[in-house]
PDB file with SEQRES, HELIX, SHEET and CRYST1 records, atoms N, CA, C and O in Angstrom:
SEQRES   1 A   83  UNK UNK UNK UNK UNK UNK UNK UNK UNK UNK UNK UNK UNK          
SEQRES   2 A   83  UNK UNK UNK UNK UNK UNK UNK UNK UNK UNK UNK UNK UNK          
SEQRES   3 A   83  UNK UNK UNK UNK UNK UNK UNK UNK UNK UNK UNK UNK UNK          
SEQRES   4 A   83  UNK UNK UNK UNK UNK UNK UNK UNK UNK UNK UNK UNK UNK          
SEQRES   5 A   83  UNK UNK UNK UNK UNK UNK UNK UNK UNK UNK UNK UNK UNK          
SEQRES   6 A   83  UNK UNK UNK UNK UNK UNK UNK UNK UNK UNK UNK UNK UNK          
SEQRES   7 A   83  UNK UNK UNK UNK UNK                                          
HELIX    1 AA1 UNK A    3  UNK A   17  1                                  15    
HELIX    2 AA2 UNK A   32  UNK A   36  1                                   5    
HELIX    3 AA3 UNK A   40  UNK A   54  1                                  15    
HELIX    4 AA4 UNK A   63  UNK A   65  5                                   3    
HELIX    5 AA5 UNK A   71  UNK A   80  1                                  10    
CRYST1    1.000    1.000    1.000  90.00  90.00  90.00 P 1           1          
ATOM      1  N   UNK A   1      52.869  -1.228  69.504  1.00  0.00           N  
ATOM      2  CA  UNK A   1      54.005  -1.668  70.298  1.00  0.00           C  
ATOM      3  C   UNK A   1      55.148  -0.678  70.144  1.00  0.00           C  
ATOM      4  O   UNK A   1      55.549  -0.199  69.083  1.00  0.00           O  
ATOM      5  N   UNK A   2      55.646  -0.430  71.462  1.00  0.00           N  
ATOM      6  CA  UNK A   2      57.063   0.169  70.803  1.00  0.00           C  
ATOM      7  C   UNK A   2      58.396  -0.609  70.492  1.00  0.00           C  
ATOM      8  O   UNK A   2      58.547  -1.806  70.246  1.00  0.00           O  
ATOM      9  N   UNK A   3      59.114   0.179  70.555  1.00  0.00           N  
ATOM     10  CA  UNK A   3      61.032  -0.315  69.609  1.00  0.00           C  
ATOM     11  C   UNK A   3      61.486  -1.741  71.081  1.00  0.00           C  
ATOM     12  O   UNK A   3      62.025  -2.846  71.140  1.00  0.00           O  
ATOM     13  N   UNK A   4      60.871  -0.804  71.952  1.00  0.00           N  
ATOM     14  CA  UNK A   4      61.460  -1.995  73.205  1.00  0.00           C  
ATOM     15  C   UNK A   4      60.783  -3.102  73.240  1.00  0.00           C  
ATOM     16  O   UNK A   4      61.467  -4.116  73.382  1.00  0.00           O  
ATOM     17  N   UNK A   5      59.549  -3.250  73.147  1.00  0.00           N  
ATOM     18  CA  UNK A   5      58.470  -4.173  73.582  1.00  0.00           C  
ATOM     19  C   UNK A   5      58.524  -4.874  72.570  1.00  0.00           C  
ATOM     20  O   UNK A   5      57.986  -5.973  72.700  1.00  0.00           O  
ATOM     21  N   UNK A   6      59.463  -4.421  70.536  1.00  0.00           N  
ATOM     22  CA  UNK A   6      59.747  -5.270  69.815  1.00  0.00           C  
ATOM     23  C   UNK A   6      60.559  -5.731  69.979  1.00  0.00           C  
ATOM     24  O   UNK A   6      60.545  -6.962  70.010  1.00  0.00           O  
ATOM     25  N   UNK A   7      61.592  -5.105  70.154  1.00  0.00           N  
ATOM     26  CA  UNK A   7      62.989  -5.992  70.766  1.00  0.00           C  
ATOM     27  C   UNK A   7      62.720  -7.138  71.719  1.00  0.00           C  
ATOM     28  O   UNK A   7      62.969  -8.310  71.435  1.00  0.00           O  
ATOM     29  N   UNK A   8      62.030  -6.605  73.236  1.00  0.00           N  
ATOM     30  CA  UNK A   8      61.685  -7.628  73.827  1.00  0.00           C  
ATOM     31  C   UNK A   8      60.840  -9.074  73.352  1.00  0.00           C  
ATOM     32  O   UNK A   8      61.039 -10.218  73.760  1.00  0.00           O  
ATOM     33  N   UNK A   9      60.040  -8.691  72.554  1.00  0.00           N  
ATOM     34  CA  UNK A   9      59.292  -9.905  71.762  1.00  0.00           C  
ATOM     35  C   UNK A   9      60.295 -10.752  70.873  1.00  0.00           C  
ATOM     36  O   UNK A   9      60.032 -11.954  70.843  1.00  0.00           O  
ATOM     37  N   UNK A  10      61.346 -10.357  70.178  1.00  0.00           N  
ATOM     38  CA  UNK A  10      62.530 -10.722  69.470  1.00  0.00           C  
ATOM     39  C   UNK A  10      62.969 -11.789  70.358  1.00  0.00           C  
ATOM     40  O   UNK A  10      62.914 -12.984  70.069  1.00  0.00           O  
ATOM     41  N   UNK A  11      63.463 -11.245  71.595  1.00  0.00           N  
ATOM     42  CA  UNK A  11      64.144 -11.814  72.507  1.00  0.00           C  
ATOM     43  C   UNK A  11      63.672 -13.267  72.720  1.00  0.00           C  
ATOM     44  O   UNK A  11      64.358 -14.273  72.544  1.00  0.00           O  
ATOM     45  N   UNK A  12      62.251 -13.205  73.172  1.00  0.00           N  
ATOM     46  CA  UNK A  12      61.788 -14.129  74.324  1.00  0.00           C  
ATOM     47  C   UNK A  12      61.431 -15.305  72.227  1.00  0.00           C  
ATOM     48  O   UNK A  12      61.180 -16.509  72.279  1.00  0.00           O  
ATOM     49  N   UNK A  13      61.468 -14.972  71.601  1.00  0.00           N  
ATOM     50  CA  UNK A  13      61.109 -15.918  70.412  1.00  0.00           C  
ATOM     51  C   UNK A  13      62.155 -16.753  70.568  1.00  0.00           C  
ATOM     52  O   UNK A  13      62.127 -17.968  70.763  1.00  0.00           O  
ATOM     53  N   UNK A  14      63.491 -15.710  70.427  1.00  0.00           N  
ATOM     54  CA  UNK A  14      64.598 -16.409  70.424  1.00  0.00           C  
ATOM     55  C   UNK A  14      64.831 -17.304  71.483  1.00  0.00           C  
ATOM     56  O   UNK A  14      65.611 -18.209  71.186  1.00  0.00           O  
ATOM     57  N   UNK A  15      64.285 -17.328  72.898  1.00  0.00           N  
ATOM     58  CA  UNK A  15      64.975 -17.802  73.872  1.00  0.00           C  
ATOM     59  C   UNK A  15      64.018 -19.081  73.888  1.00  0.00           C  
ATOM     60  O   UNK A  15      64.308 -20.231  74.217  1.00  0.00           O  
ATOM     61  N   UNK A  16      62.892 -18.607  73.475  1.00  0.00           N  
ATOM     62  CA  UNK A  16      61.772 -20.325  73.072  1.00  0.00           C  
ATOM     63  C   UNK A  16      62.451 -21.132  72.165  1.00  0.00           C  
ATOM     64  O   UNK A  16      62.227 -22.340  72.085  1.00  0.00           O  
ATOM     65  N   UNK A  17      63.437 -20.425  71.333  1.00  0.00           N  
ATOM     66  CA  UNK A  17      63.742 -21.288  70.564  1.00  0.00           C  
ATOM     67  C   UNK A  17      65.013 -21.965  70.591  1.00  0.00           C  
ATOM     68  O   UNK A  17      65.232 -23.005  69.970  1.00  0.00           O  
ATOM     69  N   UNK A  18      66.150 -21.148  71.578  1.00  0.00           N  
ATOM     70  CA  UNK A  18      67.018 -21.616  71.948  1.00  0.00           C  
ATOM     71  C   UNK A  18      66.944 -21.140  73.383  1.00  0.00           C  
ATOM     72  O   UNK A  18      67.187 -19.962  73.647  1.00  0.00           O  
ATOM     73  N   UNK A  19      66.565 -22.152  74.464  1.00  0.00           N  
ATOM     74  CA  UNK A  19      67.123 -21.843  75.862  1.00  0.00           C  
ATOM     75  C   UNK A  19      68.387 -21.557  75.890  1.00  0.00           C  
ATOM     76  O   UNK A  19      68.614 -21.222  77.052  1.00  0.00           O  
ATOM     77  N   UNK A  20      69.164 -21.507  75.394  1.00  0.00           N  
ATOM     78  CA  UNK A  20      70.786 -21.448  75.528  1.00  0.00           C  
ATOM     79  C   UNK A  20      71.143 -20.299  75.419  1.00  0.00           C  
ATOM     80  O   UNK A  20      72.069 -20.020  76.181  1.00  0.00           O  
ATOM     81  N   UNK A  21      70.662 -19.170  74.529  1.00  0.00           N  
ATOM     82  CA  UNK A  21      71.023 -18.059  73.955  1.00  0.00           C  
ATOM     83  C   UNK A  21      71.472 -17.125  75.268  1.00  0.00           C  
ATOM     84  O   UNK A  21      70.924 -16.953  76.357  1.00  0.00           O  
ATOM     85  N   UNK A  22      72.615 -16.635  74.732  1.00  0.00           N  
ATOM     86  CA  UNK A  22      72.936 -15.740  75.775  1.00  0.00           C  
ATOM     87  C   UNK A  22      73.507 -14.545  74.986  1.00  0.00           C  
ATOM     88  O   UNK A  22      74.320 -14.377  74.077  1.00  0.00           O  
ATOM     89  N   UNK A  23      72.343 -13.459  76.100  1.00  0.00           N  
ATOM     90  CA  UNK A  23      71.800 -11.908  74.987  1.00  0.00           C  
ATOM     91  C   UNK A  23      73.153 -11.250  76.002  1.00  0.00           C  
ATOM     92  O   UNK A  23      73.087 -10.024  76.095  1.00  0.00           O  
ATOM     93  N   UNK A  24      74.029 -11.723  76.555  1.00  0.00           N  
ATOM     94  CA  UNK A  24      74.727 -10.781  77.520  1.00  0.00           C  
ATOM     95  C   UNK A  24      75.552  -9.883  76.752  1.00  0.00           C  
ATOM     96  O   UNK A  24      75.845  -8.764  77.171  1.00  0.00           O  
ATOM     97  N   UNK A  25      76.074 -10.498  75.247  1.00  0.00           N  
ATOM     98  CA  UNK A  25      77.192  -9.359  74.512  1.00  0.00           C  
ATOM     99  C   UNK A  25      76.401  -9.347  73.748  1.00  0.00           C  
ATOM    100  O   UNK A  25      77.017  -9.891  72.832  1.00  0.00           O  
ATOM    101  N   UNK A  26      75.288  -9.110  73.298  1.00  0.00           N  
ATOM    102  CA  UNK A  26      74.199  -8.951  71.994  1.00  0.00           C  
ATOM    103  C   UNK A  26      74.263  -7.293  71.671  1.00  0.00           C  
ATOM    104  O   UNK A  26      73.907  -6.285  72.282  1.00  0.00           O  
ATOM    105  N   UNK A  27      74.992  -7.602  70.209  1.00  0.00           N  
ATOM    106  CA  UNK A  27      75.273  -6.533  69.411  1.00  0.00           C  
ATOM    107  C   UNK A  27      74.135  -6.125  68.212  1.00  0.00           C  
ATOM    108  O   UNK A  27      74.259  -6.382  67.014  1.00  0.00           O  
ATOM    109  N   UNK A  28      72.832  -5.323  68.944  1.00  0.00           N  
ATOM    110  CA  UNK A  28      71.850  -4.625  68.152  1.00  0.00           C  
ATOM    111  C   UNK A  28      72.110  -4.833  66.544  1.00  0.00           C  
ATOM    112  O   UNK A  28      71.451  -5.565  65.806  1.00  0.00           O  
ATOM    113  N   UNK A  29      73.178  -4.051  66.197  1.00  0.00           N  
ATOM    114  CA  UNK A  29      73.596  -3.792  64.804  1.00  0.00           C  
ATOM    115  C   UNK A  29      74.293  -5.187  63.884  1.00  0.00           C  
ATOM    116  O   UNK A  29      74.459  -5.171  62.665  1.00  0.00           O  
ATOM    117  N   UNK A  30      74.630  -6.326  64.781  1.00  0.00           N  
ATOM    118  CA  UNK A  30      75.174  -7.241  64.164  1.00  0.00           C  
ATOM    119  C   UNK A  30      74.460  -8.513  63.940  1.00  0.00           C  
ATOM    120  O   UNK A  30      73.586  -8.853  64.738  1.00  0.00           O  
ATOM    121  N   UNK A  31      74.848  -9.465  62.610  1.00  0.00           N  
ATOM    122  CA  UNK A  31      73.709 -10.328  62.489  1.00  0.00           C  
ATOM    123  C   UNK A  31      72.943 -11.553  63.674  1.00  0.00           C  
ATOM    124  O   UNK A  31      73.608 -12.268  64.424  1.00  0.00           O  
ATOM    125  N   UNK A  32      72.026 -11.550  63.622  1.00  0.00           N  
ATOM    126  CA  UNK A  32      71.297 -12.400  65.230  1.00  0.00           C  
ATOM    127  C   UNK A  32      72.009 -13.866  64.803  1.00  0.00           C  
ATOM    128  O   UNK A  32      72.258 -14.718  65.657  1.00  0.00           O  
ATOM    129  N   UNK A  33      72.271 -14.030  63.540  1.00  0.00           N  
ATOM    130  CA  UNK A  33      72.386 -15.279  63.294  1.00  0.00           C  
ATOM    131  C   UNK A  33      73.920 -15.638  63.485  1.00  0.00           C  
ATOM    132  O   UNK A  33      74.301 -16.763  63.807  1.00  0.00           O  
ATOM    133  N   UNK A  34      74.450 -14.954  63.337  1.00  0.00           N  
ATOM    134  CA  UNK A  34      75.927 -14.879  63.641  1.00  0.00           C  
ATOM    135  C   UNK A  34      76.257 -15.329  65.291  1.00  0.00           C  
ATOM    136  O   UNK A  34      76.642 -16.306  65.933  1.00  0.00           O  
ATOM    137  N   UNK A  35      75.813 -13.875  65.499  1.00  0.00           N  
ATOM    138  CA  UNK A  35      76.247 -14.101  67.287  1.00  0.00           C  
ATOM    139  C   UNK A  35      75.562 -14.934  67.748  1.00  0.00           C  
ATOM    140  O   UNK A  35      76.215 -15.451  68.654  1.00  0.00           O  
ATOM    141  N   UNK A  36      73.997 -15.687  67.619  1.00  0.00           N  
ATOM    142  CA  UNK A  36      73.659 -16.523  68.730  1.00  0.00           C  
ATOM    143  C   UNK A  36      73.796 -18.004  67.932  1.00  0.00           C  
ATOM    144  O   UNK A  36      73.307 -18.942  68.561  1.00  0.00           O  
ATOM    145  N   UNK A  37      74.389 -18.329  66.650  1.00  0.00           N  
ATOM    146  CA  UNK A  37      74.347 -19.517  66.465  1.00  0.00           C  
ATOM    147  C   UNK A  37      73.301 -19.998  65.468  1.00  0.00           C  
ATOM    148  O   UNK A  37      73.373 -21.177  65.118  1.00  0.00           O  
ATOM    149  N   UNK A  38      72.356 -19.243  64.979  1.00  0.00           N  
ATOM    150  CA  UNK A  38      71.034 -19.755  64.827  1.00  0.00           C  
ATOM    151  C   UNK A  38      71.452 -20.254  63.071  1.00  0.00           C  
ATOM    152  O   UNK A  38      72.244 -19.693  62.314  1.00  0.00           O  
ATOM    153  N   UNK A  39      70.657 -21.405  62.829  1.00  0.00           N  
ATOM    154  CA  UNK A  39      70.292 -21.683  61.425  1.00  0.00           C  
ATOM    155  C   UNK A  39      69.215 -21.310  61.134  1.00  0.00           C  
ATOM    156  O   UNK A  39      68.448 -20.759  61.924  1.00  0.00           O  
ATOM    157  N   UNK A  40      68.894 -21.635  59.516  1.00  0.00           N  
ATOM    158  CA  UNK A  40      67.926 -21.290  58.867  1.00  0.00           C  
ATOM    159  C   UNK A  40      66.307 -21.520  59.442  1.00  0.00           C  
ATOM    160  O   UNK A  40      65.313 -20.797  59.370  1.00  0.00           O  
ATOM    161  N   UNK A  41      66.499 -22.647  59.941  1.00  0.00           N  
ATOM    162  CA  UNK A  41      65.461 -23.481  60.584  1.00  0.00           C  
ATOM    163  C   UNK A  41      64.820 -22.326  61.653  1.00  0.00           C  
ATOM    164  O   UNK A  41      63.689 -21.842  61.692  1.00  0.00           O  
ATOM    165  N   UNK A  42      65.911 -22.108  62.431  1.00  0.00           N  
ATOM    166  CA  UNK A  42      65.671 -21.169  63.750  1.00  0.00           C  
ATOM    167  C   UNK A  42      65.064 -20.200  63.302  1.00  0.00           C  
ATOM    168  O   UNK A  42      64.010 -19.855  63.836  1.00  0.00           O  
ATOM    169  N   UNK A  43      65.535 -19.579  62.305  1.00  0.00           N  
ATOM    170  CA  UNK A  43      65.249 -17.996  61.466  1.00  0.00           C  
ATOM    171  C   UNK A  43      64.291 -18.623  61.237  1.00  0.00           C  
ATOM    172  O   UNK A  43      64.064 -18.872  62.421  1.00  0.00           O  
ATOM    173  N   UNK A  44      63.056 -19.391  60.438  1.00  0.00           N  
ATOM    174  CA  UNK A  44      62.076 -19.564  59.894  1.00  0.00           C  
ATOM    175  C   UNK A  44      61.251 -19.703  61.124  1.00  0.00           C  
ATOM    176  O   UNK A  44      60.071 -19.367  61.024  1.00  0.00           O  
ATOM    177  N   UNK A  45      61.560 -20.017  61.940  1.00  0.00           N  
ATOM    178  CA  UNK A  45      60.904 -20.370  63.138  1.00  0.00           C  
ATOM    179  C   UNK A  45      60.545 -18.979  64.026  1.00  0.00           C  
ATOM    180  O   UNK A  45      59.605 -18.809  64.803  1.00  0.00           O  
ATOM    181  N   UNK A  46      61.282 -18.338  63.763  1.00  0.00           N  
ATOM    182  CA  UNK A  46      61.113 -16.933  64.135  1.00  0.00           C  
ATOM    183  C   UNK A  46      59.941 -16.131  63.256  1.00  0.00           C  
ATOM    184  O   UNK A  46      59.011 -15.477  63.727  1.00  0.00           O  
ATOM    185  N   UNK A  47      60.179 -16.313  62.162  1.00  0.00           N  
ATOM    186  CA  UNK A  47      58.943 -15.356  61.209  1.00  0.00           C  
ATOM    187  C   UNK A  47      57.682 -16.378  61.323  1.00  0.00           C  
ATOM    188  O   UNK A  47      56.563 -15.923  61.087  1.00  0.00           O  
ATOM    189  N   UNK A  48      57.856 -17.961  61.733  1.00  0.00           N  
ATOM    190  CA  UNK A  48      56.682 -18.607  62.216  1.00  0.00           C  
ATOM    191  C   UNK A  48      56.293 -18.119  62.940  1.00  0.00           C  
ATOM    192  O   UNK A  48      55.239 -17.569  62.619  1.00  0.00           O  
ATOM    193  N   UNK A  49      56.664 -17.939  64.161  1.00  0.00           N  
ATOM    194  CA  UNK A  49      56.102 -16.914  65.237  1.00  0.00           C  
ATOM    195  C   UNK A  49      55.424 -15.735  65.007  1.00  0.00           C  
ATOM    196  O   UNK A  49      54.260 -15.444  65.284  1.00  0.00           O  
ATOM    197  N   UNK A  50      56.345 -15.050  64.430  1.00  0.00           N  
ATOM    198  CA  UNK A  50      55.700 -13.563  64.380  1.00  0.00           C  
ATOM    199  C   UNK A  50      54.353 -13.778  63.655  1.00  0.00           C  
ATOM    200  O   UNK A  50      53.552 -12.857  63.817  1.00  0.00           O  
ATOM    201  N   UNK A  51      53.914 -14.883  62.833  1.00  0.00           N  
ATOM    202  CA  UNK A  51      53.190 -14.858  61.816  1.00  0.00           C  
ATOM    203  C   UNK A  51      51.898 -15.259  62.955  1.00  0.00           C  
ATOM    204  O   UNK A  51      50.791 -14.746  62.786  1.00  0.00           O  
ATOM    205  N   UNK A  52      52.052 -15.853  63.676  1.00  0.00           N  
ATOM    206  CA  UNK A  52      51.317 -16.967  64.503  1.00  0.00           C  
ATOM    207  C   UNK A  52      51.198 -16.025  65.632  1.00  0.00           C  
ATOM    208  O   UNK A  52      50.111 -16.340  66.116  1.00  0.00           O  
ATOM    209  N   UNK A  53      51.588 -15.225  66.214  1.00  0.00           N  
ATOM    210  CA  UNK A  53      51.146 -14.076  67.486  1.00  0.00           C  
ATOM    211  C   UNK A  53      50.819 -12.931  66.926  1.00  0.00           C  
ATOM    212  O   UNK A  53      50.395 -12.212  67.830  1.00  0.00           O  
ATOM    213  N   UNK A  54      50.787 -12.357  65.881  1.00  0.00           N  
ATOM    214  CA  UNK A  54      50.901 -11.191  65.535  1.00  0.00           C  
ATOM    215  C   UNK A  54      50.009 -11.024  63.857  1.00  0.00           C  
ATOM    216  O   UNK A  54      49.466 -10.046  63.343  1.00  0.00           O  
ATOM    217  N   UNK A  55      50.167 -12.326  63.418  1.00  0.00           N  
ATOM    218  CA  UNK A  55      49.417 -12.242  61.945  1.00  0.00           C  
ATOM    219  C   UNK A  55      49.581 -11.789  60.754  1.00  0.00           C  
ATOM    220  O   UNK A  55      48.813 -11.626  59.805  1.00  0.00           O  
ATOM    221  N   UNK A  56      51.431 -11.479  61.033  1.00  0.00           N  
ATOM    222  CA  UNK A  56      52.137 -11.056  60.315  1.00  0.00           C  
ATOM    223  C   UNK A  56      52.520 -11.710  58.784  1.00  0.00           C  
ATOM    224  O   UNK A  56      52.997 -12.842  58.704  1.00  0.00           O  
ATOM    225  N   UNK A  57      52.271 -10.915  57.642  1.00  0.00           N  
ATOM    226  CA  UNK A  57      52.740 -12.217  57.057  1.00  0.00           C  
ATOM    227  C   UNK A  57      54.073 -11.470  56.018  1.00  0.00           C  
ATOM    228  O   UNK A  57      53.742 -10.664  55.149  1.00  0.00           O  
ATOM    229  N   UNK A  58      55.339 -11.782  56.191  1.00  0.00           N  
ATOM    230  CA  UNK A  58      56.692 -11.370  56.074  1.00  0.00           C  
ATOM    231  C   UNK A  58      57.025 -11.705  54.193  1.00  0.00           C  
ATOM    232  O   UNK A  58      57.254 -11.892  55.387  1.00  0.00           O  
ATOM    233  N   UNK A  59      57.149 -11.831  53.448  1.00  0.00           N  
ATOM    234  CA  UNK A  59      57.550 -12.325  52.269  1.00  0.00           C  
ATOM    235  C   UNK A  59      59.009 -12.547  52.625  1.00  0.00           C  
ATOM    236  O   UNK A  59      59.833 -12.211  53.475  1.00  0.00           O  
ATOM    237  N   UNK A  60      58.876 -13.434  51.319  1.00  0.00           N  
ATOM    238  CA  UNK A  60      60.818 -13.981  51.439  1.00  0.00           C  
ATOM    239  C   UNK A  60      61.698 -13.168  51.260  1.00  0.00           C  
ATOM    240  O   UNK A  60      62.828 -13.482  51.633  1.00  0.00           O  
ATOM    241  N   UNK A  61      61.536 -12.178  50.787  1.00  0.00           N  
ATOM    242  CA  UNK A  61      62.307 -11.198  49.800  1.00  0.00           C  
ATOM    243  C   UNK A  61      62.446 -10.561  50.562  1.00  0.00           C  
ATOM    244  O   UNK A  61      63.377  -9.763  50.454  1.00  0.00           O  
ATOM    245  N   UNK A  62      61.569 -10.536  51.828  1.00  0.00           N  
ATOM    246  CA  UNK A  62      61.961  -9.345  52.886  1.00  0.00           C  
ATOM    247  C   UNK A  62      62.590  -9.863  54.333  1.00  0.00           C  
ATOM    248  O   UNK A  62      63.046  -9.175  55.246  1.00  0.00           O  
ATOM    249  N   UNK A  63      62.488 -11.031  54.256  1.00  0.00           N  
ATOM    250  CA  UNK A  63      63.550 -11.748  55.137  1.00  0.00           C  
ATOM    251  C   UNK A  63      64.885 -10.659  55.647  1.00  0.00           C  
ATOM    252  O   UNK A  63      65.088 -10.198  56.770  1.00  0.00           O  
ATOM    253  N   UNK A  64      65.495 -10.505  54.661  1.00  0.00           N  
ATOM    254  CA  UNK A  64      66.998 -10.003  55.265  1.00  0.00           C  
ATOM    255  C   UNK A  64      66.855  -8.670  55.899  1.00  0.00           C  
ATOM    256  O   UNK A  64      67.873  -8.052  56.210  1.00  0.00           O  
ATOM    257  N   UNK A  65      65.608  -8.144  56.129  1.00  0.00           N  
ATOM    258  CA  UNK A  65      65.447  -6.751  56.821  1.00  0.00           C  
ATOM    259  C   UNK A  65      65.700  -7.407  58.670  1.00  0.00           C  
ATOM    260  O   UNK A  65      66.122  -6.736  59.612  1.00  0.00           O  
ATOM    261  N   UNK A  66      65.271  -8.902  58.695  1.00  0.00           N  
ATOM    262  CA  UNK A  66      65.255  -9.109  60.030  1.00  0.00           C  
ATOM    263  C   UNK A  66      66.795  -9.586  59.806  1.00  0.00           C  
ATOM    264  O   UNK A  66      66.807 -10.767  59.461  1.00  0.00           O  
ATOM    265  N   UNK A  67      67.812  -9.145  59.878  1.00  0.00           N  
ATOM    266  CA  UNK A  67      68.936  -9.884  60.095  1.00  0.00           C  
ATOM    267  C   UNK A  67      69.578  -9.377  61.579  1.00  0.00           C  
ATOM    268  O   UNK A  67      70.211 -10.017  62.418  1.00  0.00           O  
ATOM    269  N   UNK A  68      69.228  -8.213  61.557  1.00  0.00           N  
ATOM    270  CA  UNK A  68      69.844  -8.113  62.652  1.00  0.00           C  
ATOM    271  C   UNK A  68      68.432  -7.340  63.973  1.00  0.00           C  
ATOM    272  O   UNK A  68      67.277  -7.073  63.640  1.00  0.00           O  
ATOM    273  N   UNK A  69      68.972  -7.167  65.288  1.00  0.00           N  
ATOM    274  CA  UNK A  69      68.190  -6.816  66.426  1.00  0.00           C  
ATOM    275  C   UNK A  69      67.012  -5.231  66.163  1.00  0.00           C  
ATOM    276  O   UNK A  69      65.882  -4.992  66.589  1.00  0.00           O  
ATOM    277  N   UNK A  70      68.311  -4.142  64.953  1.00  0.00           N  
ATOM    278  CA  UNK A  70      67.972  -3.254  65.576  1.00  0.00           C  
ATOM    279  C   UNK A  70      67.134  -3.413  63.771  1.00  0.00           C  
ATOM    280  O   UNK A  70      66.682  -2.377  63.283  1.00  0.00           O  
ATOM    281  N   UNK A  71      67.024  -4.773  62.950  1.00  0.00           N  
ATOM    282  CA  UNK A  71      66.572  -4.027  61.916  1.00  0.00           C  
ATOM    283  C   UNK A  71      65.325  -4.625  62.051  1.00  0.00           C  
ATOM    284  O   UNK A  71      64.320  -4.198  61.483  1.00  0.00           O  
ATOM    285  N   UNK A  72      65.354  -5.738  62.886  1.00  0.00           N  
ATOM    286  CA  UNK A  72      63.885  -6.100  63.142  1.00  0.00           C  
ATOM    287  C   UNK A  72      62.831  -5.152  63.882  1.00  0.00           C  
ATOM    288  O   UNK A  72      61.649  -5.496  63.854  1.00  0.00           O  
ATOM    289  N   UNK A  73      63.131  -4.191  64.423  1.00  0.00           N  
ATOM    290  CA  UNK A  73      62.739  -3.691  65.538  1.00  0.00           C  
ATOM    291  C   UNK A  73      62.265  -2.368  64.130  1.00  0.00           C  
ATOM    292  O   UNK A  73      61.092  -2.059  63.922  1.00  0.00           O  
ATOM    293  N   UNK A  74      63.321  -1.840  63.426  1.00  0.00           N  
ATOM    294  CA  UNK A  74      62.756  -1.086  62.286  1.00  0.00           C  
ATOM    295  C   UNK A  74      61.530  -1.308  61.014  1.00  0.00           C  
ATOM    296  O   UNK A  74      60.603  -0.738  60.439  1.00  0.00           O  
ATOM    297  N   UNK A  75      62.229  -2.460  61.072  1.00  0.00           N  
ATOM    298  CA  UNK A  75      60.800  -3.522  59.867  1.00  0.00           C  
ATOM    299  C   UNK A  75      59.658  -3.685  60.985  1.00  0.00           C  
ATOM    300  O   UNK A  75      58.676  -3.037  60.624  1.00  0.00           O  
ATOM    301  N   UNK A  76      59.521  -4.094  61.772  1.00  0.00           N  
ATOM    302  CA  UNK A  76      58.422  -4.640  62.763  1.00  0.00           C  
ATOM    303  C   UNK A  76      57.554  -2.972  63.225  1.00  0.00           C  
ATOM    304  O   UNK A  76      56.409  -2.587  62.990  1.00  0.00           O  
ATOM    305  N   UNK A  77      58.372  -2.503  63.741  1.00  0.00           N  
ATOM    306  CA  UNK A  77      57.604  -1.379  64.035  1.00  0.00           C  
ATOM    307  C   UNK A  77      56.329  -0.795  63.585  1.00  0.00           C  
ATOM    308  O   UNK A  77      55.268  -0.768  64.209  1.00  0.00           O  
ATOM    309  N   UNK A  78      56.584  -0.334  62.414  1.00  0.00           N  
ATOM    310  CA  UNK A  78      55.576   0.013  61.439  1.00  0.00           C  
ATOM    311  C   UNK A  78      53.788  -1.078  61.320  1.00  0.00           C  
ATOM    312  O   UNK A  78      52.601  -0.968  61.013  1.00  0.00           O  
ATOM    313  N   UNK A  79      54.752  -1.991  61.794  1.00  0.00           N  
ATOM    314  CA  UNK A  79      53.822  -3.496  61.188  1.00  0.00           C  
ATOM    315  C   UNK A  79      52.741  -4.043  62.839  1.00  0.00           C  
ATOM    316  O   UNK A  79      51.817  -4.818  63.085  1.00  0.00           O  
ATOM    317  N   UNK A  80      53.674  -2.980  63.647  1.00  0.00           N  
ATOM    318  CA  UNK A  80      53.162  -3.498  64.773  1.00  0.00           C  
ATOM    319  C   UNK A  80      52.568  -2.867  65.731  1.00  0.00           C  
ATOM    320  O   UNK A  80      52.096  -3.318  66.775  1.00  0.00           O  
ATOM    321  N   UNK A  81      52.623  -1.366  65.179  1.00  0.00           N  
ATOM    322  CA  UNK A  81      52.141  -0.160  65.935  1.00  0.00           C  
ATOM    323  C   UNK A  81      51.036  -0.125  66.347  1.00  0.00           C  
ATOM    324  O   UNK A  81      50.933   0.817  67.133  1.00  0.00           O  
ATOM    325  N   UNK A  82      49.608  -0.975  66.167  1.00  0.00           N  
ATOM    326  CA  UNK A  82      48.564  -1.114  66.662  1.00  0.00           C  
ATOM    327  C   UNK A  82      48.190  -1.491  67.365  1.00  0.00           C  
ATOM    328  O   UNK A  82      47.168  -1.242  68.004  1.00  0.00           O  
ATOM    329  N   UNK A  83      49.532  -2.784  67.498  1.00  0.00           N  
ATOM    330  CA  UNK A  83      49.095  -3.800  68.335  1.00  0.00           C  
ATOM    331  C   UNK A  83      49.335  -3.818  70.483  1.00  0.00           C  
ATOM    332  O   UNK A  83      48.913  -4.767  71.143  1.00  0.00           O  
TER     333      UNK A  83                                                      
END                                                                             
C-alpha cells in the first residue's frame, strides 16, 4: 500500500466510526484524537480494525506511534507494503 491509500484507509475507519467526523481542517501532524473528538474506545476501535482487515497485530506500547495522521501512515507503511 502506499502513504495515500494508508491515509485513505485511516480515514474511512474513522468515518465508520464516527459519521460525523469532519476531515475538512485535518491537521496531518496534529493529534487525531484531539481534532476529531475521539476517545479511547474510538482509538481501540481503530487498531480493532486494522487488526481485523489487515492482520495487524499493534502492541500497546506502540499505540502512541498512531497518534497522529501522518504518524500512522509512517508506522503502517512498513507493516503494509505488501498488501
Amino acid at each position: 500500500m502506499t502513504s495515500d491509500e494508508i491515509k485513505d484507509v485511516i480515514l474511512e475507519i474513522i468515518e465508520d466510526i464516527d459519521e460525523e467526523a469532519d476531515f475538512s481542517a485535518l491537521d496531518a501532524d496534529a493529534p487525531l484524537r484531539d481534532q476529531l473528538d475521539l476517545d479511547s474506545m474510538d482509538f481501540l476501535d481503530i487498531v480493532m480494525e486494522l487488526r481485523k482487515r489487515y492482520k495487524l497485530q499493534i502492541p500497546e506500547d506502540e499505540y502512541p506511534q498512531l497518534a497522529t495522521l501522518s504518524s500512522c501512515v509512517t508506522y503502517l507503511e512498513p507493516k503494509l507494503k505488501d498488501v
